[in-house]
C-alpha positions in Angstrom: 103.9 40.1 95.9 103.4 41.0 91.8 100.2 39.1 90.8 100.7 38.1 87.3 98.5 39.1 84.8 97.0 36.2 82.5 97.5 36.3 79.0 95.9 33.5 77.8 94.1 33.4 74.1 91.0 34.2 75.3 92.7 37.8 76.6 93.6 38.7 72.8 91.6 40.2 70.9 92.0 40.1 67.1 94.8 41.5 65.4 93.1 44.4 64.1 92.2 45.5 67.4 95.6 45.4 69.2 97.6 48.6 69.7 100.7 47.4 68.4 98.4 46.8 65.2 96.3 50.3 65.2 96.6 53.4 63.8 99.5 55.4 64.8 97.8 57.9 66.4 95.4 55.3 68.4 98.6 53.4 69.5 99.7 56.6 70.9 96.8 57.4 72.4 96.6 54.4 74.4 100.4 54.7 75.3 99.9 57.9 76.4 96.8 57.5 78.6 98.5 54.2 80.0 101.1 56.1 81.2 99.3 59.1 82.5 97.2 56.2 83.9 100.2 55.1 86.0 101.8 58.6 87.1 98.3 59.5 88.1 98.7 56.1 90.4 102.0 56.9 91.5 100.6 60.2 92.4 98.0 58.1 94.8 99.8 56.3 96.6 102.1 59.4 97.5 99.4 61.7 98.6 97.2 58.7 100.7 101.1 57.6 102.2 101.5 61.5 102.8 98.2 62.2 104.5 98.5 59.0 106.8 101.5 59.4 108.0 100.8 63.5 108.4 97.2 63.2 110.1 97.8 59.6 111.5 101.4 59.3 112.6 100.2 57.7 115.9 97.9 55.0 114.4 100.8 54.5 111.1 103.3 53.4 114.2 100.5 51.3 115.9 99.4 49.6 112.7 103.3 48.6 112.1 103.9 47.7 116.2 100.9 45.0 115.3 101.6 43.9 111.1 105.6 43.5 112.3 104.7 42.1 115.6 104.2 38.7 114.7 105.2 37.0 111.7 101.2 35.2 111.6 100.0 39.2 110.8 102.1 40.2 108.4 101.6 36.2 106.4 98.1 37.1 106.6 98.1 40.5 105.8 100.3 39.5 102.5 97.6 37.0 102.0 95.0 39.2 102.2 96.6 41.5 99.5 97.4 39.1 96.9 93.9 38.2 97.3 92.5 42.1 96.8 95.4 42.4 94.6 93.5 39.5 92.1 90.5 40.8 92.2 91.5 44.6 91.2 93.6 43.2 88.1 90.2 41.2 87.1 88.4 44.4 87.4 90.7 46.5 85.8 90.7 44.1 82.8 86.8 44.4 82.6 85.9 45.0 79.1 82.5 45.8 79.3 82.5 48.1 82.4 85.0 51.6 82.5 84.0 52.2 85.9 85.1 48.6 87.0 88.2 49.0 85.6 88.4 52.6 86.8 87.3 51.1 90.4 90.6 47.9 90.0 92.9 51.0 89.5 91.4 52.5 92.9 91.2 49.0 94.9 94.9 47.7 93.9 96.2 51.9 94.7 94.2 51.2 98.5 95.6 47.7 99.0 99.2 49.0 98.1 99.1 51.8 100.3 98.3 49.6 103.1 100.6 46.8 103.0 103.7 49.8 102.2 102.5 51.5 105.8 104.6 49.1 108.2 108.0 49.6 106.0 107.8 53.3 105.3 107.1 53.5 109.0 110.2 51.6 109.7 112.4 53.5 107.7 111.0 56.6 108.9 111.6 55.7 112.7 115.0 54.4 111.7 116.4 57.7 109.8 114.4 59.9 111.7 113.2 61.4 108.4 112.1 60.4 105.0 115.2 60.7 103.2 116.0 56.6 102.9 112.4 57.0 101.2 113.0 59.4 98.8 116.4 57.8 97.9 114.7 54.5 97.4 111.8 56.5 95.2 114.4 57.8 93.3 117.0 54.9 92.4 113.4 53.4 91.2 112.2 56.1 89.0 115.7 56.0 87.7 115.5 52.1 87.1 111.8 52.1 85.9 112.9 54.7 83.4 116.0 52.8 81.8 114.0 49.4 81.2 111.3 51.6 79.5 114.0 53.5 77.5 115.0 50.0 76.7 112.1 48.6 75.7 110.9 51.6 73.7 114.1 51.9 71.4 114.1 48.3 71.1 110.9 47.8 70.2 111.9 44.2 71.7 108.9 41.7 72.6 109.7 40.1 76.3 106.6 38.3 76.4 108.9 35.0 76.5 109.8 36.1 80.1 106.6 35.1 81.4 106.9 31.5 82.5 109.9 32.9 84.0 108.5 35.2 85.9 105.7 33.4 87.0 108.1 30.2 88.4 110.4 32.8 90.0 107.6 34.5 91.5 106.3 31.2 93.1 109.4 30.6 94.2 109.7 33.6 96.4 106.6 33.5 98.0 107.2 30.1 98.7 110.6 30.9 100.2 108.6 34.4 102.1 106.2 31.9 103.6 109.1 30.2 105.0 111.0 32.5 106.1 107.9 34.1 108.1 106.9 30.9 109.4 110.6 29.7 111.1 111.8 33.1 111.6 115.1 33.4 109.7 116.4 36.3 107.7 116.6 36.1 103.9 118.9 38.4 103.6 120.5 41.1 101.0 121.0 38.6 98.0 117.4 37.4 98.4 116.5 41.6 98.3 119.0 41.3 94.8 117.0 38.8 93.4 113.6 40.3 94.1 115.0 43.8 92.6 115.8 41.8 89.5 112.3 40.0 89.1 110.6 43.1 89.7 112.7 44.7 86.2 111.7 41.2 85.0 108.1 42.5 85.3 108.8 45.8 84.0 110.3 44.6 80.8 107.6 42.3 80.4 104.8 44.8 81.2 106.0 47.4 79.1 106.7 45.5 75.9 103.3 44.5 76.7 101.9 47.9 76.3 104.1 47.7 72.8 102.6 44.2 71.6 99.5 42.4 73.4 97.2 45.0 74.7 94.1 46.2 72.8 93.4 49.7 72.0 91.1 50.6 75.4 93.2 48.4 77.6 94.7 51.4 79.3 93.3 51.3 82.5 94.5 47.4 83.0 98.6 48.5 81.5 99.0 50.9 83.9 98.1 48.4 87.0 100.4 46.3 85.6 103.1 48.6 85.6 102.2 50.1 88.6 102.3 46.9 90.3 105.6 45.9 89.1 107.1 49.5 90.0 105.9 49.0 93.4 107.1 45.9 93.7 110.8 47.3 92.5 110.3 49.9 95.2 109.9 47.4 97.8 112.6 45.8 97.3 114.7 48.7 97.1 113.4 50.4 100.1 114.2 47.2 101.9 117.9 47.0 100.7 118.1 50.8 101.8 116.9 49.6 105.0 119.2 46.5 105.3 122.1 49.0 105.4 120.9 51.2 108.2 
């Protein structure tokens, strides 16, 4: 699940020191480095995913027999990365301390790599192939790219969607924990509604990067993104899925 990042008063800094309030060429600096920040991310993920399940095919298939064995696994293995998950966005939003956030980058990369490895498995022993991956990687890039296009001509500030987000949120992990703990199927309009919270996020994330991070917050923009565009490839992956 999308941990959401806190943006309480204390998290401002003044508004001389924002981006949205810098120089122009600072402001692009740190929208450029934020987003090579999350392509280099995305980048991670693909090449740990791609040497795993090229040197480690056996153990990937192993790791997913156990994780989707029992409902009890999987709970606490989602447990166990919204707790890693927490403490990488902390790090990442260090400001004293570039290697800590450098080092929440790494740590939330790891953790998402992990909990991916039982449903790319699936969908890799269901097609044969990793074609339902790559169409569920692309039909996010293509998503991801028209909410920032959105945001970026709009220049719009969705920092209202926030209490929004978080109550959703709540409400679907509440609804997960259920679901895992009497066994019943959620189904495709529950996959809907998680596709559209995720583009919740992104809107909210990127306007973010627009409006309410500080020049040197780079590091911490691009988790947030990054989280929010794997949790919209999730979903997706698991609608692709659902029609196999």
């Amino acid at each position: 699940m999308q941990n959401n990042q806190s943006y309480d008063n204390d998290f401002y800094a003044p508004p001389d020191l924002f981006a949205a309030a810098a120089a122009a060429d600072e402001r692009a600096s740190f929208i450029t480095k934020t987003y090579i920040y999350l392509f280099g991310a995305i980048a991670g993920i693909i090449g740990i995913e791609t040497f795993l399940f090229t040197v480690f095919w056996n153990q990937m298939v192993g790791l997913t027999e156990v994780m989707l064995g029992t409902p009890f696994t999987l709970l606490i293995a989602f447990g166990a990365f919204i707790m890693v998950s927490w403490i990488a966005e902390t790090w990442a939003r260090n400001t004293v301390s570039s290697a800590i956030q450098h080092a929440g980058l790494a740590l939330y990369i790891v953790a998402e790599s992990i909990i991916l490895v039982p449903f790319l498995c699936l969908a890799q022993l269901k097609t044969g192939d990793t074609s339902i991956i790559l169409s569920a990687g692309t039909a996010t890039a293509g998503l991801f790219a028209m909410l920032t296009i959105a945001v970026f001509v709009t220049r719009k500030d969705f920092s209202f969607l926030r209490s929004t987000l978080v109550f959703a949120s709540l409400a679907a992990f509440g609804l997960i924990v259920t679901a895992f703990l009497f066994q019943f199927a959620l189904g495709p309009i529950f996959t809907y509604a998680m596709i559209a919270l995720a583009c919740g996020y992104i809107l909210y994330h990127t306007s973010n990067v627009l409006h309410h991070y500080r020049i040197g917050q780079h590091v911490a923009a691009a988790l947030a993104l990054f989280a929010s565009v794997a949790l919209l490839f999730w979903y997706i992956l698991q609608l692709f899925l659902s029609r196999e």
